[in-house]
gemmi code that builds the backbone of each chain (N, CA, C; Angstrom):
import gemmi

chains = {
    "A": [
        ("UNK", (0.842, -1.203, 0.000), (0.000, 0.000, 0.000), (0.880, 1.257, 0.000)),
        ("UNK", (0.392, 2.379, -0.654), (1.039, 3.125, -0.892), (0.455, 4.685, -0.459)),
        ("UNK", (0.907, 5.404, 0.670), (0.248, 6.711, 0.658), (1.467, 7.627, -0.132)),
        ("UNK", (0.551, 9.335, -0.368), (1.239, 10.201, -0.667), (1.430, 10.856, 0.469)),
        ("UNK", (2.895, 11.314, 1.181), (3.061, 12.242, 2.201), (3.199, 13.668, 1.854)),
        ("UNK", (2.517, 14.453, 2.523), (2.423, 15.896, 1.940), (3.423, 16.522, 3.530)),
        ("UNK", (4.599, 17.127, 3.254), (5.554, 17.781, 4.239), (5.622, 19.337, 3.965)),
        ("UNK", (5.939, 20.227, 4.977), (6.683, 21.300, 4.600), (7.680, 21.590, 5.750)),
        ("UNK", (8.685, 22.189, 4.851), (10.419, 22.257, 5.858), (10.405, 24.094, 6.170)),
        ("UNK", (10.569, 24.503, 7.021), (10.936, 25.523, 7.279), (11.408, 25.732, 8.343)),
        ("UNK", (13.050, 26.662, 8.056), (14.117, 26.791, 9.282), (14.362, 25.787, 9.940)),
        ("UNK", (14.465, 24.510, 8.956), (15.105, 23.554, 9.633), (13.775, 22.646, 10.606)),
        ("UNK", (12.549, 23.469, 10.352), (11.179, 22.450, 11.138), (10.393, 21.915, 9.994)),
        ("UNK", (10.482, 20.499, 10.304), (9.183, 19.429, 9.245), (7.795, 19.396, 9.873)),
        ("UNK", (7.669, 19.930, 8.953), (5.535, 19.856, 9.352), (5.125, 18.585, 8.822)),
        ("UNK", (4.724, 17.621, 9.397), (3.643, 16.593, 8.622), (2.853, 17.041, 8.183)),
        ("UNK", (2.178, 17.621, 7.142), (0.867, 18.032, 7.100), (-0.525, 16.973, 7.015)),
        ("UNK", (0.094, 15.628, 6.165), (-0.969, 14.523, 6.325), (-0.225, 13.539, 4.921)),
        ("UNK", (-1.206, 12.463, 5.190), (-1.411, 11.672, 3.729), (-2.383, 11.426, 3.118)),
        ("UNK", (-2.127, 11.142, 2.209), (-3.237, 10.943, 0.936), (-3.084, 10.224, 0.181)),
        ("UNK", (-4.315, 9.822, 0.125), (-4.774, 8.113, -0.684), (-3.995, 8.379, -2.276)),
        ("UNK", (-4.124, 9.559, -2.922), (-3.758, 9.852, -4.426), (-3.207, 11.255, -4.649)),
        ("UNK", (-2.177, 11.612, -5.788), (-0.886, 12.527, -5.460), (-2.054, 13.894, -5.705)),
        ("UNK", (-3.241, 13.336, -6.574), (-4.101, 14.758, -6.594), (-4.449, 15.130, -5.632)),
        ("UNK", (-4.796, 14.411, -4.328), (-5.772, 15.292, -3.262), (-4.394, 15.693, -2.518)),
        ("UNK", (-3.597, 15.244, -2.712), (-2.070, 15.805, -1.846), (-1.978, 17.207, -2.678)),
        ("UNK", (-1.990, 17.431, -3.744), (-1.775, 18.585, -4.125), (-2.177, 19.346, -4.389)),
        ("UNK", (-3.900, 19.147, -4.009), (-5.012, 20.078, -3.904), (-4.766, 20.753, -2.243)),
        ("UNK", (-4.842, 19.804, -1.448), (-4.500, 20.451, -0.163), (-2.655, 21.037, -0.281)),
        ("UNK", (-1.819, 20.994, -1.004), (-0.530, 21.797, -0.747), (-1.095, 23.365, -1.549)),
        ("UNK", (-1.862, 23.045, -2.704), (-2.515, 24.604, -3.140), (-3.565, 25.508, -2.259)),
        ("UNK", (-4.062, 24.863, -1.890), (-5.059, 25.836, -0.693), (-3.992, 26.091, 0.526)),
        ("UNK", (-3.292, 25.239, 0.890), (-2.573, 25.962, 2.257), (-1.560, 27.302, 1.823)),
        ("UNK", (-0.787, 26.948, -0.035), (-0.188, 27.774, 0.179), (-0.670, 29.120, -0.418)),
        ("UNK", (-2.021, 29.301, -0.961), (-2.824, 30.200, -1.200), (-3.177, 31.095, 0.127)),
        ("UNK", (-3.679, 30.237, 1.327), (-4.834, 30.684, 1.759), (-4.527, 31.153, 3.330)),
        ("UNK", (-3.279, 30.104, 3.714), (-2.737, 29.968, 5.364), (-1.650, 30.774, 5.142)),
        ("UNK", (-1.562, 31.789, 6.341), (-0.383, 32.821, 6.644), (0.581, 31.861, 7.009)),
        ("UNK", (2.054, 32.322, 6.721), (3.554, 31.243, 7.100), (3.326, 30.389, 5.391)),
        ("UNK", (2.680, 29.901, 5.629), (2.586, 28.946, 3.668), (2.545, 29.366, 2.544)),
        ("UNK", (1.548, 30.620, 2.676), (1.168, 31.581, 1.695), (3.021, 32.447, 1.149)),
        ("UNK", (3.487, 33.006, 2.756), (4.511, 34.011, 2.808), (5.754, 32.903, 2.165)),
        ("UNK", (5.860, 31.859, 2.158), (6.876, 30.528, 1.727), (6.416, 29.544, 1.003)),
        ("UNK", (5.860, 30.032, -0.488), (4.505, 28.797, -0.791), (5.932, 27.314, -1.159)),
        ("UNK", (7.308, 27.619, -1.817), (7.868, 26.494, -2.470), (8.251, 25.278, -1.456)),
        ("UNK", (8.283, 25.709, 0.067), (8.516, 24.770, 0.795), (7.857, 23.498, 0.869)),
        ("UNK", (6.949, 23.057, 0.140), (6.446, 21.944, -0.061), (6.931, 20.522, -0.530)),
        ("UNK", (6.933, 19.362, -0.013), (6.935, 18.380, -0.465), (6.088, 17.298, -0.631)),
        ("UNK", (5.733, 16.558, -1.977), (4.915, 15.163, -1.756), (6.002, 13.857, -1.905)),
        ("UNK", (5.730, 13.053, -0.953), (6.202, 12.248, -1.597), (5.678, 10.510, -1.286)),
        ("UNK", (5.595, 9.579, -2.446), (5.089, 8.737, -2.168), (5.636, 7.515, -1.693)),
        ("UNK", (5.314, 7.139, -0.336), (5.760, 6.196, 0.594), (5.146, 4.772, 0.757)),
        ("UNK", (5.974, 3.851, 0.619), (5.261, 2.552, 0.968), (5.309, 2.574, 2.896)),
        ("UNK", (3.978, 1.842, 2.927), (3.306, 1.574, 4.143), (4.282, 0.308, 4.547)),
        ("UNK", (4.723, 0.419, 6.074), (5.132, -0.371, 6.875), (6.529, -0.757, 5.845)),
        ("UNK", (7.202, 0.091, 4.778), (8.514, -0.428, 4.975), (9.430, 0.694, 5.162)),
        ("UNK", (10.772, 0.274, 5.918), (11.739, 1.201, 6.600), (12.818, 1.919, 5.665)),
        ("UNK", (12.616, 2.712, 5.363), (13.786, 3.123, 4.794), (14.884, 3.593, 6.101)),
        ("UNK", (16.131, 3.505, 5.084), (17.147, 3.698, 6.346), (18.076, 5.019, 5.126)),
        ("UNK", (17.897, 5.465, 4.356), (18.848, 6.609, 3.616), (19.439, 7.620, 4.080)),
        ("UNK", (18.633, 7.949, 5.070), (18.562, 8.986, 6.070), (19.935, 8.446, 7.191)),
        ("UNK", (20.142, 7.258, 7.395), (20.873, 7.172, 8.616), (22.576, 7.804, 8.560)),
        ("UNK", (22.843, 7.527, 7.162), (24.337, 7.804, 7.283), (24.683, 9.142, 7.474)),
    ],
    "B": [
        ("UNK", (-6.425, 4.554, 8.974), (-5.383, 5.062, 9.830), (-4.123, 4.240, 9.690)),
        ("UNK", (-3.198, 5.074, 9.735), (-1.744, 4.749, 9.816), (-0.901, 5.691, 10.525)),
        ("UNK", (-0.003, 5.053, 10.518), (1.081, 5.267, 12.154), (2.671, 6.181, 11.524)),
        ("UNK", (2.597, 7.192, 11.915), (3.677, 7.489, 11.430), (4.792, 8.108, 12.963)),
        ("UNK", (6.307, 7.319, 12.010), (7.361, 6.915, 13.309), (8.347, 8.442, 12.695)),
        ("UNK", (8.506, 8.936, 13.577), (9.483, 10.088, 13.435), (9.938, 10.726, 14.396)),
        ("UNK", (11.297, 11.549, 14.026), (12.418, 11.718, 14.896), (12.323, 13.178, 15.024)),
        ("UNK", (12.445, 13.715, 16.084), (12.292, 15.583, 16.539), (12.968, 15.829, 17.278)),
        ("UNK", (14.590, 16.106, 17.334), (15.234, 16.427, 18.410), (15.537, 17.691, 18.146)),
        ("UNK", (15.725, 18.430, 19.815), (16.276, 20.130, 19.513), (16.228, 19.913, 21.074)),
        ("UNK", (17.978, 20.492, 21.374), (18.279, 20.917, 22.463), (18.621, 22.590, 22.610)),
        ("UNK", (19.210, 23.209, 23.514), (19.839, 24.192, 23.651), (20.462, 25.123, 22.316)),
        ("UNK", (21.405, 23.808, 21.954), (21.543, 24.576, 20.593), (20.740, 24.259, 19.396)),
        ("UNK", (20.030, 25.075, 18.268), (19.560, 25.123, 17.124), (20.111, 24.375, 16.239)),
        ("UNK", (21.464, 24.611, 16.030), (22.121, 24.046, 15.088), (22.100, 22.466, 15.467)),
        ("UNK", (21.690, 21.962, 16.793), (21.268, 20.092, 16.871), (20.312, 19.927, 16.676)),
        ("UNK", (19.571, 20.560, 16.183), (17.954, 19.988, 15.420), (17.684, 19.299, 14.692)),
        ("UNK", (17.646, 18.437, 14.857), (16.788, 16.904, 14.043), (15.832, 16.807, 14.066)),
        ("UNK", (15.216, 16.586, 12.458), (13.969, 16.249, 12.003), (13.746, 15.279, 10.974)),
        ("UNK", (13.108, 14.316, 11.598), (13.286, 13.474, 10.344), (11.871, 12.126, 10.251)),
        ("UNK", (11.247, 12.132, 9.124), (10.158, 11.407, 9.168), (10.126, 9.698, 9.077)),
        ("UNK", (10.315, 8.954, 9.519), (11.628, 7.822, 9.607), (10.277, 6.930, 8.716)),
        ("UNK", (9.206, 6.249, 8.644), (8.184, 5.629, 7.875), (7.213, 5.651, 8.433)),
        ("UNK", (6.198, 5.172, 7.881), (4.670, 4.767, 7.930), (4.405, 3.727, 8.618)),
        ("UNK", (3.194, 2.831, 8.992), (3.434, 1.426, 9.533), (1.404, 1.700, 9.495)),
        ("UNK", (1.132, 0.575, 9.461), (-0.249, 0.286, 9.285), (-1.041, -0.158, 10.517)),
        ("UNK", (-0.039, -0.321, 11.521), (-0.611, -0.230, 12.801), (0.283, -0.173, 13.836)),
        ("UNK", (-0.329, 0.217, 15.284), (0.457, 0.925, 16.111), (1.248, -0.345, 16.386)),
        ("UNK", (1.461, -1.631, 16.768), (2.086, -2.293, 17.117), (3.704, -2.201, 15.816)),
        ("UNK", (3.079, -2.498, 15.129), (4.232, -2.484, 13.863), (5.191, -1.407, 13.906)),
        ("UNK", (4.227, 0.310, 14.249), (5.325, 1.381, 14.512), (6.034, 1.099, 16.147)),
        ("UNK", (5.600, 0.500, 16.996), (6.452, 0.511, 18.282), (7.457, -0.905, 17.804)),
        ("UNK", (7.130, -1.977, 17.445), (8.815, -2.212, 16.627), (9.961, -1.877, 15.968)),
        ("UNK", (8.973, -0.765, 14.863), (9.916, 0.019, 14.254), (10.495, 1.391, 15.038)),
        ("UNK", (9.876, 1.438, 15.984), (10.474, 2.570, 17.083), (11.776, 1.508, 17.474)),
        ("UNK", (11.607, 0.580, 18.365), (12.143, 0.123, 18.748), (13.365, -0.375, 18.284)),
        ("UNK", (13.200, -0.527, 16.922), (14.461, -1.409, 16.062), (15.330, 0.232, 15.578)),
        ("UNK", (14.863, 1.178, 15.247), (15.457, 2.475, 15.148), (16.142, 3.728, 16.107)),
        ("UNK", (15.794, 3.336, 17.694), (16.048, 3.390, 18.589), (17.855, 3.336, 18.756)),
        ("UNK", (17.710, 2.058, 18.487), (19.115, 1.635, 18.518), (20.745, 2.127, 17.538)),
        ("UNK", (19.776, 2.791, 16.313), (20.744, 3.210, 15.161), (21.476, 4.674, 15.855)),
        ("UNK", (22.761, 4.504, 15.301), (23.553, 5.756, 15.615), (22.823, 7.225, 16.345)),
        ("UNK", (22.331, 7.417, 14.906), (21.487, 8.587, 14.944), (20.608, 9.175, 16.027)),
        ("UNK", (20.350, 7.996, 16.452), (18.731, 7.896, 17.348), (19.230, 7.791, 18.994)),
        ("UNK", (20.436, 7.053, 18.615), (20.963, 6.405, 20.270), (21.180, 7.367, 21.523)),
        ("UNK", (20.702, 7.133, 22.667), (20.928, 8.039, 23.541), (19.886, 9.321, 23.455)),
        ("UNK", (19.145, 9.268, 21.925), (18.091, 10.466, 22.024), (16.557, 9.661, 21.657)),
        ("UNK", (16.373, 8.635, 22.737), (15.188, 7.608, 21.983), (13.852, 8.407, 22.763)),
        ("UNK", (14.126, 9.627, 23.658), (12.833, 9.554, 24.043), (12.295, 10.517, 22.696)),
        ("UNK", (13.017, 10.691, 21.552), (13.013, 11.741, 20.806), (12.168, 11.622, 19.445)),
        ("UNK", (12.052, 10.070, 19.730), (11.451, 9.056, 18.787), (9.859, 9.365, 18.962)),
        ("UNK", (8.850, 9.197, 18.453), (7.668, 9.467, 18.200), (7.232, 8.507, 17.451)),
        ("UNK", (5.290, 8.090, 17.931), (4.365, 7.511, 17.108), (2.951, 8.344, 16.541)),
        ("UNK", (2.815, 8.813, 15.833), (1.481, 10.255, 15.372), (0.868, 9.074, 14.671)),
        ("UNK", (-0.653, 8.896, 15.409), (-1.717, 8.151, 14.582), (-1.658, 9.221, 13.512)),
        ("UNK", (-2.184, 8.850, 12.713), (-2.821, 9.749, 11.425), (-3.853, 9.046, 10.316)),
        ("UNK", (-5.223, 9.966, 10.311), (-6.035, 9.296, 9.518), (-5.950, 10.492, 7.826)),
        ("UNK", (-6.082, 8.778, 6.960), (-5.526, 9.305, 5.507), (-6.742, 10.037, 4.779)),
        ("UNK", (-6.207, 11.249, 3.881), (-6.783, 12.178, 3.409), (-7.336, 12.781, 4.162)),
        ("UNK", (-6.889, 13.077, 5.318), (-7.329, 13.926, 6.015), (-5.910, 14.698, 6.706)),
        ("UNK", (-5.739, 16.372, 6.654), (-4.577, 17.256, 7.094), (-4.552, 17.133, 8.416)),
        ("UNK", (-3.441, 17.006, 9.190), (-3.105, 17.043, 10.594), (-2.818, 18.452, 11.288)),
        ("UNK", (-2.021, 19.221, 10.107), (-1.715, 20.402, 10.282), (-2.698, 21.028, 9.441)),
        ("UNK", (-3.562, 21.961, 10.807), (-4.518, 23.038, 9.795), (-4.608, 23.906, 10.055)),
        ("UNK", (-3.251, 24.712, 10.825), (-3.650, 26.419, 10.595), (-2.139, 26.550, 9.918)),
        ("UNK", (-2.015, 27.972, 9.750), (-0.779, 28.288, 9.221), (0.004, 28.688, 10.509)),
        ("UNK", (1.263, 29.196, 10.062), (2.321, 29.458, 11.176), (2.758, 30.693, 10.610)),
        ("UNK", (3.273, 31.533, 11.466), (3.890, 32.853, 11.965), (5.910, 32.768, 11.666)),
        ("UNK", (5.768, 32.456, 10.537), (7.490, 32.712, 10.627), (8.353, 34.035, 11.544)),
        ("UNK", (9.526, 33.658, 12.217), (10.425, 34.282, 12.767), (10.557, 35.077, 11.861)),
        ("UNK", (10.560, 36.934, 12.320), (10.952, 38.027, 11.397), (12.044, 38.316, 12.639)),
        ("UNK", (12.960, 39.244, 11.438), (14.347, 39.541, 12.106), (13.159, 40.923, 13.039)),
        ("UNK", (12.035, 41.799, 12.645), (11.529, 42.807, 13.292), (11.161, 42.032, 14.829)),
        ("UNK", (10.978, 40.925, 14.804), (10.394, 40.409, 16.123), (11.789, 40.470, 17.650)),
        ("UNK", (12.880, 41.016, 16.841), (13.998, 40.254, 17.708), (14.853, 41.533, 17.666)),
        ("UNK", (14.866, 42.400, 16.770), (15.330, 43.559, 16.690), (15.223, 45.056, 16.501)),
        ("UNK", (15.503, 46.130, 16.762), (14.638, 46.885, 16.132), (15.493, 47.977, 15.786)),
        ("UNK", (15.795, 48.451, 14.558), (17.323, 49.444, 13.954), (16.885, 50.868, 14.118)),
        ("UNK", (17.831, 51.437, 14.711), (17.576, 52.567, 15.409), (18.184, 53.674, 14.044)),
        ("UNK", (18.553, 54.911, 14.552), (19.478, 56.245, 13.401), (20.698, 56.056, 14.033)),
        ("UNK", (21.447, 56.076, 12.792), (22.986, 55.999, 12.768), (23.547, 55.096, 13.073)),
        ("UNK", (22.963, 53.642, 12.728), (23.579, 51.939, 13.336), (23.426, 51.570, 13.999)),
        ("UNK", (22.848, 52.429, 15.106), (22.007, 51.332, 16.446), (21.154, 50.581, 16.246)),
        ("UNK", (21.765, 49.853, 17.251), (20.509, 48.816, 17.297), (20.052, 48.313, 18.463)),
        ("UNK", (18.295, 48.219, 18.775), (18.061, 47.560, 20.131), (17.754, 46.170, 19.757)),
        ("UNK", (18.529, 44.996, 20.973), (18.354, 44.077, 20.430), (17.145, 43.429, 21.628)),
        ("UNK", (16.329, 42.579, 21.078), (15.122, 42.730, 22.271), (15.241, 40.951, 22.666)),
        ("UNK", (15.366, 40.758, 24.160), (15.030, 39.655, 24.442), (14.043, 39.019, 25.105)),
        ("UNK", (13.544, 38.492, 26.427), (12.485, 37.487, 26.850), (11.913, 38.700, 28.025)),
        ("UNK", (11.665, 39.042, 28.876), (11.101, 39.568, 29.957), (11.412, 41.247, 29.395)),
        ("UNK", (11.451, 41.858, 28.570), (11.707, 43.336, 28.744), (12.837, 43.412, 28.534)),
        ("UNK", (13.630, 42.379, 28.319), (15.088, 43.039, 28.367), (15.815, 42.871, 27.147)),
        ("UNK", (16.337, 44.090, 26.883), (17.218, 44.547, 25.730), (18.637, 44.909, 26.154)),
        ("UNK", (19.118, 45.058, 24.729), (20.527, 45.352, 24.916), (20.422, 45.893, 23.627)),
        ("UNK", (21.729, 47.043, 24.098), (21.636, 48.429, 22.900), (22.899, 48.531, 21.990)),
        ("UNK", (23.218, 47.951, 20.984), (24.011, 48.030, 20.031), (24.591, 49.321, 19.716)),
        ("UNK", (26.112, 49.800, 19.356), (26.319, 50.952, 18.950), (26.347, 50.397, 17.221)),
        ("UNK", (27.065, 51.376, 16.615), (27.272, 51.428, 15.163), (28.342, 50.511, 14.651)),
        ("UNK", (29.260, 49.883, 15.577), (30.099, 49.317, 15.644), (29.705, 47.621, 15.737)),
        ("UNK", (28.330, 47.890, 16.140), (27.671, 46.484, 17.023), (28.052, 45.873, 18.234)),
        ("UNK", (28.999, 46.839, 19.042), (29.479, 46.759, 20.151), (28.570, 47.152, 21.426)),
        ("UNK", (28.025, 45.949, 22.528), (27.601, 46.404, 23.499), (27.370, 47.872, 24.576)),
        ("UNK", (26.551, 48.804, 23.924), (26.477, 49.558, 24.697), (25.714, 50.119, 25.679)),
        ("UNK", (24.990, 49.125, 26.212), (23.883, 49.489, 27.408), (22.792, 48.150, 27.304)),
        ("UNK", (22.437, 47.954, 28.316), (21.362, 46.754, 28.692), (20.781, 47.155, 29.868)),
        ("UNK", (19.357, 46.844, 29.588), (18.298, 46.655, 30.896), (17.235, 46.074, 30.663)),
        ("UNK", (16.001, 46.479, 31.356), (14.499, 46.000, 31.081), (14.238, 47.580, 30.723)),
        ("UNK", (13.931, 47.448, 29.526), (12.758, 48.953, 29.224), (11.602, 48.491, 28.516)),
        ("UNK", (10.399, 49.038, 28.295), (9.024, 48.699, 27.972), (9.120, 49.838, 26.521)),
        ("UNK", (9.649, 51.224, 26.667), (9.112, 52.024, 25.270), (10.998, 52.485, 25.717)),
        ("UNK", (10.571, 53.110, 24.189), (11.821, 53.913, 23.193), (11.361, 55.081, 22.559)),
        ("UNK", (12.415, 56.413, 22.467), (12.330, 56.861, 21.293), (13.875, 57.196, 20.874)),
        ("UNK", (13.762, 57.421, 19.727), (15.189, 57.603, 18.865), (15.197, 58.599, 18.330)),
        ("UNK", (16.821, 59.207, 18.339), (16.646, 60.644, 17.956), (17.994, 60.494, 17.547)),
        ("UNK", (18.554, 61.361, 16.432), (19.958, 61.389, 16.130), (20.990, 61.401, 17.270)),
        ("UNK", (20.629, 62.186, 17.862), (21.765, 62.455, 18.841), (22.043, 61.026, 20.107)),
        ("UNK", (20.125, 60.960, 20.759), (20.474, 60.202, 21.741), (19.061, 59.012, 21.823)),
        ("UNK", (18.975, 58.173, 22.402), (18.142, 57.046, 23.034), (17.211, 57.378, 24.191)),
        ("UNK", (15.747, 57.697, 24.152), (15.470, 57.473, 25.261), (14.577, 56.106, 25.676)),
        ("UNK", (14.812, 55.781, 26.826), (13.981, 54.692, 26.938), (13.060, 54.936, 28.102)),
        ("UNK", (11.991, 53.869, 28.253), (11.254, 54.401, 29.682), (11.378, 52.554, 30.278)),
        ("UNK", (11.347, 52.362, 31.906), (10.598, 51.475, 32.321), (9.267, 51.688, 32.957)),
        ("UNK", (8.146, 51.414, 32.390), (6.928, 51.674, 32.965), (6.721, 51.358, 34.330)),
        ("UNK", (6.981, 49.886, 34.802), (7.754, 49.198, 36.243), (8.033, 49.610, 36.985)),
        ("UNK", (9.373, 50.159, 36.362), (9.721, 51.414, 38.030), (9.298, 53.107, 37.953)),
        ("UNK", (8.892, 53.201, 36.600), (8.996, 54.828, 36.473), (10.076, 55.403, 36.001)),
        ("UNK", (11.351, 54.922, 35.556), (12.884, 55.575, 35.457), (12.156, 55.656, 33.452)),
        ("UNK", (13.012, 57.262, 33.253), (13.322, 57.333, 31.916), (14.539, 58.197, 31.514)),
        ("UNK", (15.192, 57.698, 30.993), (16.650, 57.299, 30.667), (16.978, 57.916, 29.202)),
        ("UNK", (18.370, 59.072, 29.551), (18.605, 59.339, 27.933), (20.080, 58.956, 28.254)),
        ("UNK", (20.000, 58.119, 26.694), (21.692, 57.630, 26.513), (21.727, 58.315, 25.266)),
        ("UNK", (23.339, 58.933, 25.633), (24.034, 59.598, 24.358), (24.892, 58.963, 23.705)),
        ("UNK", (23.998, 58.947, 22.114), (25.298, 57.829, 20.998), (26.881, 58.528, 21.281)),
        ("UNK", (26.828, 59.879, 21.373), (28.195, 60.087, 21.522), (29.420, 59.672, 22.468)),
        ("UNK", (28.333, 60.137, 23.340), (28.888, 59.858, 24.779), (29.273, 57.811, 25.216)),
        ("UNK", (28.056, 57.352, 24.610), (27.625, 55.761, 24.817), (27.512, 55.307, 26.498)),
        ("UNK", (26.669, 57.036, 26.828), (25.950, 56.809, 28.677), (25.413, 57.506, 28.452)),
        ("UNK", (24.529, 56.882, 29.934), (23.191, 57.618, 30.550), (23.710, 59.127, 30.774)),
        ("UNK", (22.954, 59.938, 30.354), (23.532, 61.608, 30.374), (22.435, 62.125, 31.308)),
        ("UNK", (21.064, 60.983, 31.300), (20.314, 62.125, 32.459), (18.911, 60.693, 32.660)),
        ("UNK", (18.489, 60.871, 33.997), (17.719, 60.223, 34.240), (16.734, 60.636, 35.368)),
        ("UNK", (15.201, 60.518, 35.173), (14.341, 61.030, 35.927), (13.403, 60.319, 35.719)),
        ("UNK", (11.813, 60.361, 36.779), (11.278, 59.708, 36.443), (9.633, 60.927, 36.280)),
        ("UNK", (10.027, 61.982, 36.149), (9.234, 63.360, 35.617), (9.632, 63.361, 34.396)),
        ("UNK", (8.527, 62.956, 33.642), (8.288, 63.441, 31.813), (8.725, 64.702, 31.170)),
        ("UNK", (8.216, 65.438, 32.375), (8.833, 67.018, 32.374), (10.093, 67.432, 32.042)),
        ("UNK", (10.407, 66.824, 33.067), (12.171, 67.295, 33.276), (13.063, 66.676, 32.236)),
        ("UNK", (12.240, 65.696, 32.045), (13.229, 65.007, 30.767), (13.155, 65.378, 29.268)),
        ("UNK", (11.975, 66.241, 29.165), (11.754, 66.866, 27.792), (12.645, 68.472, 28.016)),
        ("UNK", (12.652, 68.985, 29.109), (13.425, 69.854, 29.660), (14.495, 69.643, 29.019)),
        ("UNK", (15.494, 68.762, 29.340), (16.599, 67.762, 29.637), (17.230, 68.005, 28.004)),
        ("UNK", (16.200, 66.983, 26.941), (16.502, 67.242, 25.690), (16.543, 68.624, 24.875)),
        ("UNK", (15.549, 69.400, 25.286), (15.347, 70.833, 24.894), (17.341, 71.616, 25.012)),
        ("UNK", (17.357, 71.433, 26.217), (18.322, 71.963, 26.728), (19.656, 71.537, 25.889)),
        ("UNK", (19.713, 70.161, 26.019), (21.067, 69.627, 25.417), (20.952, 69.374, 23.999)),
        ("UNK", (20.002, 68.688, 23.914), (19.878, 68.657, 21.757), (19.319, 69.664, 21.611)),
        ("UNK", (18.206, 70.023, 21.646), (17.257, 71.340, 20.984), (15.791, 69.844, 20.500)),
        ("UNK", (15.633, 69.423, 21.447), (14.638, 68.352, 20.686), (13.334, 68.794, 21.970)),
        ("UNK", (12.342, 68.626, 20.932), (11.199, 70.253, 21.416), (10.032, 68.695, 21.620)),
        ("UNK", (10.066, 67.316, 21.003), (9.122, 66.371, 21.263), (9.146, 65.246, 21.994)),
        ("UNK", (8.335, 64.799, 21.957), (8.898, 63.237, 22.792), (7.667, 62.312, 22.910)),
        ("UNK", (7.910, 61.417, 22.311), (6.630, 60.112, 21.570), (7.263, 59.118, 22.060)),
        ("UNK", (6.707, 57.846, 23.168), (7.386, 56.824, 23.368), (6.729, 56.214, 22.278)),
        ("UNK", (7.438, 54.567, 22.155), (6.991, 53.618, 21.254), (7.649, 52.491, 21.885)),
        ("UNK", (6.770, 51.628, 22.103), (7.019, 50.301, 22.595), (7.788, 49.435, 21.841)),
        ("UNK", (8.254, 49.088, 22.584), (9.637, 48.039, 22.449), (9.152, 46.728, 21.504)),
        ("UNK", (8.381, 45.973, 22.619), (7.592, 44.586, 22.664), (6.141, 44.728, 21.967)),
    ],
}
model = gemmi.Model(1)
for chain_id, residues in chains.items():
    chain = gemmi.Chain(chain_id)
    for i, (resn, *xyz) in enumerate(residues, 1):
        res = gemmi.Residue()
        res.name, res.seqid = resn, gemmi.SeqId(i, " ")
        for name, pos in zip(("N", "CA", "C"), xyz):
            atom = gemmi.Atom()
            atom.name, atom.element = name, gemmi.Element(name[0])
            atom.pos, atom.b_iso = gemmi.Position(*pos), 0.0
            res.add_atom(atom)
        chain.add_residue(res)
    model.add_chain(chain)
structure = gemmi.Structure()
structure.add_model(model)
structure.setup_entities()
């Protein structure tokens, strides 16, 4: 199974914002936040989707 | 619903801030293994209470308001001729010359700025305070509004006086 993770990075802080079943509703909700929410609006490129398999570990991050 | 395992450390210093979204897991038991088995990696070791499990239900946002980014105006405030007040936690500042060299600290509540000199007030005790850029000291202090517009009249030729809050 596969969700889409919708993130945003700023000053070094990761927001989860959520997941989503399909990369469209991930990127319908990254366009309204960065339209509409103050901090998102003022930094709209900080966004990321990305699509993650359920229950397996990545380790890329460790080194 | 699904389980997401991630890492949030921040001590003292900024620059040790770790953030990092480590995976997904389809139920809470599965993410407290994978807590557990990640726990142990370099990265993580010694900072496991740092480790995290966030239920989260899908297509639906966790984060739903916006945020207030850090402005350099929240932390500083640039005065005439290179000063600067630098503002910290309870009222208390510290007063930059042109140089950026420490030249005065206390608790003050308002300011005004004038070429010549700094005044500040503490509402708290009543003291209002003129520091001279030239001088880089207190040249006169009272806690009569009067006397201190007196004060400037006399030594600059400055005929007004408008506080403006600090904080």
């Amino acid at each position: 199974m596969y969700v889409y993770q919708l993130t945003y990075e700023h000053d070094g802080n990761l927001l989860s914002i959520g997941y989503f079943g399909s990369w469209r509703k991930a990127r319908d909700i990254m366009k309204t936040y960065r339209s509409t929410l103050p901090g998102f609006k003022d930094y709209p490129n900080n966004f990321c989707i990305k699509k993650v398999k359920v229950n397996k570990d990545n380790y890329f991050f460790l080194n | 619903m699904i389980y997401e395992l991630g890492f949030s450390y921040y001590d003292d210093n900024p620059e040790n801030d770790d953030n990092v979204i480590i995976a997904v897991y389809s139920s809470y038991k599965q993410a407290e293994a994978g807590l557990k088995k990640f726990a142990q990696q370099p990265r993580f070791k010694e900072k496991e209470k740092f480790l995290y499990i966030c239920e989260r239900k899908i297509n639906e946002a966790f984060w739903t308001e916006g945020f207030w980014p850090a402005m350099p105006s929240y932390f500083k405030i640039e005065l005439l001729e290179g000063y600067i007040i630098d503002k910290y936690e309870d009222n208390y500042i510290e007063i930059l010359d042109e140089k950026g060299e420490k030249m005065y600290e206390g608790n003050f509540h308002d300011y005004t700025d004038y070429k010549q000199c700094i005044c500040l007030r503490n509402i708290t005790t009543g003291w209002m305070y003129c520091l001279d850029k030239q001088q880089k000291n207190i040249q006169y202090k009272t806690k009569n509004f009067k006397n201190l517009l007196y004060f400037l009249l006399e030594k600059y030729e400055i005929k007004k006086l408008g506080w403006r809050s600090i904080f």
